[in-house]
C-alpha positions in Angstrom: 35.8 93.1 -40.0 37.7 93.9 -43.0 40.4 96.5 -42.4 40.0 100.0 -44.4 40.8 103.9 -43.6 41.1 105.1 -40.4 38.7 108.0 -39.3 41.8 110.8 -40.3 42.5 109.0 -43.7 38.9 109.0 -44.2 38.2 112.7 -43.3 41.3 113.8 -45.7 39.7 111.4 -48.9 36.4 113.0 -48.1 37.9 116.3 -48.7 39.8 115.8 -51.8 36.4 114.0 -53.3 34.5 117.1 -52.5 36.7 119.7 -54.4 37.1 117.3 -57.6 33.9 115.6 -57.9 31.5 117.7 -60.9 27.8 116.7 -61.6 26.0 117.7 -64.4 22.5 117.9 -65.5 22.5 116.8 -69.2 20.2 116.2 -72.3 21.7 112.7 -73.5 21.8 114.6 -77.0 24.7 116.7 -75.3 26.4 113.0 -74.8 28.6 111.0 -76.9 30.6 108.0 -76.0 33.9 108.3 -78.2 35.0 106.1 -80.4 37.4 104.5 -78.2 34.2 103.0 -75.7 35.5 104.7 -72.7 35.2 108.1 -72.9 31.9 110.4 -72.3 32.2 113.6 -74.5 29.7 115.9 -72.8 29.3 119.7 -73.6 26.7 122.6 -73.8 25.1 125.3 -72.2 22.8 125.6 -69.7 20.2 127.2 -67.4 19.5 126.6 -63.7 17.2 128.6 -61.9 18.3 131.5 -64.2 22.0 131.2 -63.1 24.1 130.7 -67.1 26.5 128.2 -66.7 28.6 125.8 -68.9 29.5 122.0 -68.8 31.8 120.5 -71.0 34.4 117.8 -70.6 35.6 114.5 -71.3 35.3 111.7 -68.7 36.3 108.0 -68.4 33.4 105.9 -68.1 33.9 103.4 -65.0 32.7 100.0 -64.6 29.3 101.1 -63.0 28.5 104.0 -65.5 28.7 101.7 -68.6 26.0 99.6 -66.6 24.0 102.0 -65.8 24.2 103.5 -69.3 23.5 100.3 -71.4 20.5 99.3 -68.6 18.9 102.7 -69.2 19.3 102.5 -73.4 18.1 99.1 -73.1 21.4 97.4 -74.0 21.5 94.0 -72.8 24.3 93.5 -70.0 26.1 90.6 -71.7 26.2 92.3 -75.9 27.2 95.7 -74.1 30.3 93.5 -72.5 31.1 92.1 -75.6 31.2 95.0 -77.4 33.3 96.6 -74.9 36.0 94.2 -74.9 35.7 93.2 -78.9 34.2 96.2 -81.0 34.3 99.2 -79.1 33.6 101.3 -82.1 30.0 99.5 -82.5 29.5 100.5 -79.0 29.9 103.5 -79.7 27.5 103.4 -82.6 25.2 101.7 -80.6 25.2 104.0 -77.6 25.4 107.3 -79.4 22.5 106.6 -81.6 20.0 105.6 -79.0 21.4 109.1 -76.8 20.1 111.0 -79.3 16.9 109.0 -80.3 15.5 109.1 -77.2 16.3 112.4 -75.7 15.7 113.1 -72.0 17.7 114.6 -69.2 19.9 112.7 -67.0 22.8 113.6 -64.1 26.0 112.4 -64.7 28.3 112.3 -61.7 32.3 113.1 -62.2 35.0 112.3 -59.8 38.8 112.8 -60.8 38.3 112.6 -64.2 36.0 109.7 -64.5 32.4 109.6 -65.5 31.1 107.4 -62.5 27.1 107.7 -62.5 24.6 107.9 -65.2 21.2 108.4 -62.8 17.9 109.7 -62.9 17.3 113.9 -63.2 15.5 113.0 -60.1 18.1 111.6 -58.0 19.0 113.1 -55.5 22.9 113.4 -54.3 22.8 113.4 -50.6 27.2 113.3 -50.6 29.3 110.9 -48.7 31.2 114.5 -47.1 27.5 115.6 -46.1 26.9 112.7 -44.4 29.8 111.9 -42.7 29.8 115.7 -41.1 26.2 114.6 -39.5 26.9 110.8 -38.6 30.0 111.0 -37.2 29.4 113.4 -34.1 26.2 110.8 -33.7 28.1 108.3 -33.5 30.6 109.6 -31.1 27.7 110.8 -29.1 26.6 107.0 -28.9 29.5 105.9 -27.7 31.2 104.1 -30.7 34.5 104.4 -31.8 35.0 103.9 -35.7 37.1 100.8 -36.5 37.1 100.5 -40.6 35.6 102.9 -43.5 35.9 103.1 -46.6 35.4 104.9 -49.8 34.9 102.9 -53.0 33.8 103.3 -56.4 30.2 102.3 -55.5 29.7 103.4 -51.4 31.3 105.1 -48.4 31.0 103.0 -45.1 31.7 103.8 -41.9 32.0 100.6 -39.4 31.8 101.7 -35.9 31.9 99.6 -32.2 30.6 100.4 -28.9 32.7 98.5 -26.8 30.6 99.6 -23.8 27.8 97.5 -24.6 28.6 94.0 -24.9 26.9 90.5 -24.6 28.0 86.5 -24.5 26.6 84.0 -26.6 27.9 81.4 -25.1 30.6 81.3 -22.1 33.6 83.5 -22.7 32.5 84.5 -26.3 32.0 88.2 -26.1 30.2 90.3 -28.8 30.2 94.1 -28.6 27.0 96.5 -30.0 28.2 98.0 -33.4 26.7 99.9 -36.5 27.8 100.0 -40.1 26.4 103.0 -42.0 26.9 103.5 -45.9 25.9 105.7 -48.6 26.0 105.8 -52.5 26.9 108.3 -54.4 26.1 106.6 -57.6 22.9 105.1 -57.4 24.5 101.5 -55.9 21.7 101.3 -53.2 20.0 103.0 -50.3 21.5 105.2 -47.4 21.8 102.6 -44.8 22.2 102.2 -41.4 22.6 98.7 -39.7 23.4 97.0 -36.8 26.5 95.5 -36.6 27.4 92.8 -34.0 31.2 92.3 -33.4 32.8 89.4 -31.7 35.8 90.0 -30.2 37.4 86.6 -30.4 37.7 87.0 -34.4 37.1 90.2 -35.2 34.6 89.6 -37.5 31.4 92.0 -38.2 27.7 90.4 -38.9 25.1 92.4 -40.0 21.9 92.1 -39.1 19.9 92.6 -42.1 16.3 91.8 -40.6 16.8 95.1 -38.4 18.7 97.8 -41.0 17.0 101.3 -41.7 17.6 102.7 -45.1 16.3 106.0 -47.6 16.7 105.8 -51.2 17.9 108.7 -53.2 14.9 110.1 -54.9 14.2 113.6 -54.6 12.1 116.8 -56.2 11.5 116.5 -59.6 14.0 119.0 -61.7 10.5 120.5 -63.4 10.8 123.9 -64.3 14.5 123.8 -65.1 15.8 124.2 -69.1 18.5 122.8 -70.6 20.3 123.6 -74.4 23.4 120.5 -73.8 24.4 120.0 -70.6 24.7 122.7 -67.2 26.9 121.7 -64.4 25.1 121.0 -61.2 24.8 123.4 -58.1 22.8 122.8 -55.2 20.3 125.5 -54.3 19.2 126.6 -50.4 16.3 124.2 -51.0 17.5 121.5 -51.3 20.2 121.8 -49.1 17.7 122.9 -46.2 16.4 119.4 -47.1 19.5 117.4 -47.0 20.1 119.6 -43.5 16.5 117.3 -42.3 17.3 114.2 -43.4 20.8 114.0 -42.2 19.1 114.6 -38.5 17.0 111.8 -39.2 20.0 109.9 -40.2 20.9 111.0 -36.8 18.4 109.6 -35.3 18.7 106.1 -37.0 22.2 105.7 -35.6 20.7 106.0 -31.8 17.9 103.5 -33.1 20.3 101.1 -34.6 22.5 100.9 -31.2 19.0 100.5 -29.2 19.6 97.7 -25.9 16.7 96.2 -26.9 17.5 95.7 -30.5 21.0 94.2 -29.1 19.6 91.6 -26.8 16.7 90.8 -29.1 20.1 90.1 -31.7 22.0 88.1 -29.5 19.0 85.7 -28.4 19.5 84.7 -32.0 22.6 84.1 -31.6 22.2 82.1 -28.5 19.5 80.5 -30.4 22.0 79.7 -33.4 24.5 77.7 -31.3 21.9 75.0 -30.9 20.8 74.5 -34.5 23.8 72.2 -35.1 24.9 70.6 -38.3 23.9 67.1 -39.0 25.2 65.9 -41.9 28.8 64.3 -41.9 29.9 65.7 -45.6 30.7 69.6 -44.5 32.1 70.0 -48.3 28.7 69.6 -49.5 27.1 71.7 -46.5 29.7 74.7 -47.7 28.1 74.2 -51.1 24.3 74.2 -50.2 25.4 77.2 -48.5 27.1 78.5 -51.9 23.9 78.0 -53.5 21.7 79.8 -50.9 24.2 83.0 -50.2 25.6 83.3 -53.9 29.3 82.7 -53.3 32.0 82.2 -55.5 33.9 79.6 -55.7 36.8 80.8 -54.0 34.3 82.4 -50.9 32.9 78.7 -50.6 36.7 77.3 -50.4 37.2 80.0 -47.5 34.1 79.6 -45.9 34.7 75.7 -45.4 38.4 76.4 -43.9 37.0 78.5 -41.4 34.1 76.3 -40.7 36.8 73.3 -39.8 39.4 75.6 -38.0 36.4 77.5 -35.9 35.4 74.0 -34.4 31.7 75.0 -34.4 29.5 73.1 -36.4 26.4 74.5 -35.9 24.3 77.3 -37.6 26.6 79.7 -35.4 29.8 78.6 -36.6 28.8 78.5 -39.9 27.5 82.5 -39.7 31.4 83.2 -37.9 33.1 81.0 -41.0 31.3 83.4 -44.2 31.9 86.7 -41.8 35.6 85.7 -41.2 35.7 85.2 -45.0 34.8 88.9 -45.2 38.0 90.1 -43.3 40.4 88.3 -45.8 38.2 90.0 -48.5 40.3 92.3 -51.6 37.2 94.2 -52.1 35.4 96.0 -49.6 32.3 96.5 -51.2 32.0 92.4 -51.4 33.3 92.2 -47.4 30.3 94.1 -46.2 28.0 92.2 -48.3 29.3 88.7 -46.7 29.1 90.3 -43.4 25.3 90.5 -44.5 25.3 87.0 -45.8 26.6 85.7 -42.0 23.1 87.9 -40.6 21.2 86.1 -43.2 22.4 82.4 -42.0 21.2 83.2 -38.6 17.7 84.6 -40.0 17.4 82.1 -42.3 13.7 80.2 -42.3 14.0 76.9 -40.5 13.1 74.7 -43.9 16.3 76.6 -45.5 18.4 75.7 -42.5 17.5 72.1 -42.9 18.7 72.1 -46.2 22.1 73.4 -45.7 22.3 71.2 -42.2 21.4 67.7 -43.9 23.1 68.4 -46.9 24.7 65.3 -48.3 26.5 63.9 -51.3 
């Protein structure tokens, strides 16, 4: 498990986030990208439910709100890249013009100064603080105590063990119950909540993906509501009598993910695992089948074929422990929890796949 904020670092990050982040509902005609490619001009005034308000600024654009801008113009990925990095002034051009030739309304999300989320008028921001305040006493309630979280640019995670409930796989190799639960602010997934299975030898987290509860972020439609520009973004009773439900049904999830059933029926794959052994002699070009099938980088698969030969394991086991150890050495959290997923998916992986990666040879 890759190491991030503790639960008082995250609680104090949380906070700060809350009092700077700004949203806006905005006609894209209120929008400009400046000449410079990186910065989102956005003023105007607005209505919301009959409440006059203003919303003006100039924001940064991050890496995931140029993406979602150029996807939603219709600006392929690669020419918007390029434009970035060579001719920023044709981006511009390009952007600008098709903001204003095909008007509609849009939320842009703000945090410190940076334009960070270019979504739907639909979506619906259920916050990382809101969340945490409702899964955290859960949690505590289940009998987990939070070992990692994390706040980045595209999710918040919260990585939590119950130390209490605990299994072997095989003799003297103990794996505790666990649960991973993460959020995005800026349309980068689903709210999430997922079994996590810790082993204690390593310290590494696996997900399992087969058994993971999520909700998108789609809410009530904003009909009803005009706009002249752009109007900064308040929640009403509504919706927040809304969020108020869901987050107890978030609630619930966390009990359901931590279920003793759900464990045991977890670790007989596991168990199961261990005796699904590698056959093939070349273990480079088993790491690279398994490149193939997971989507690694190069680097990952160099990592992942260390760990395979230092964990002495050669079997479909060993291989899931040597991508979730690559995890915990991991600069980026985001990718970390997403190879802790990839070591679930080796153990769930159809039988004709395993065979593949198992026989691999040069």
């Amino acid at each position: 498990m890759k190491a991030g904020k503790n639960l008082v670092e995250l609680a104090q990050e949380l906070e700060r986030q809350a009092q700077s982040k700004r949203d806006f509902l905005a006609n894209t005609q209120a929008l400009q990208l400046d000449r410079d490619g990186q910065t989102l001009q956005i003023e105007g005034n607005g209505a919301i439910q009959s409440a006059s308000l203003t919303g003006k600024g100039d924001f940064r654009v991050n890496k995931h709100c140029h993406m979602q801008i150029g996807d939603r113009i219709g600006i392929p990925r690669r020419y918007y890249q390029r434009m970035q990095e060579t001719a920023p002034v044709l981006l511009s051009a390009n952007v600008n013009y098709w903001l204003r030739h095909n008007p509609e309304e849009r939320m842009v999300r703000t945090l410190d100064g940076r334009a960070r989320a270019f979504l739907s008028k639909r979506y619906r921001p259920l916050d990382n603080h809101d969340l945490a305040n409702a899964v955290l006493p859960a949690i505590t309630r289940a009998g987990c105590e939070v070992r990692s979280a994390e706040l980045t640019d595209l999710r918040m995670y919260i990585q939590a063990i119950a130390f209490e409930v605990k299994s072997e796989v095989k003799v003297g190799d103990i794996v505790h119950a666990g649960i991973v639960v993460s959020n995005s602010e800026v349309g980068a997934g689903a709210v999430k909540v997922e079994p996590l299975i810790y082993r204690l030898a390593c310290k590494n987290g696996m997900i399992a993906p087969d058994y993971s509860l999520k909700k998108y972020h789609v809410g009530r439609s904003n009909r009803g509501m005009e706009f002249e520009g752009a109007a900064e973004f308040f929640r009403d009773e509504t919706r927040e009598a809304d969020d108020k439900a869901f987050f107890m049904k978030v609630q619930d999830l966390v009990g359901a993910a931590l279920e003793q059933t759900k464990f045991e029926n977890i670790v007989k794959r596991l168990r199961e695992a261990t005796e699904d052994k590698i056959e093939s002699n070349d273990l480079p070009k088993v790491v690279e089948v398994t490149q193939q099938t997971l989507k690694l980088t190069e680097g990952e698969k160099n990592s992942v074929l260390r760990f395979l030969i230092e964990g002495h394991d050669l079997s479909r086991y060993g291989l899931a422990n040597a991508v979730t150890a690559t995890a915990n050495d991991h600069e980026d959290y985001d990718r970390a929890i997403e190879l802790e997923r990839a070591g679930g998916m080796v153990i769930e992986l159809p039988q004709k796949d395993w065979k593949a990666i198992s026989t691999a040879a040069a």
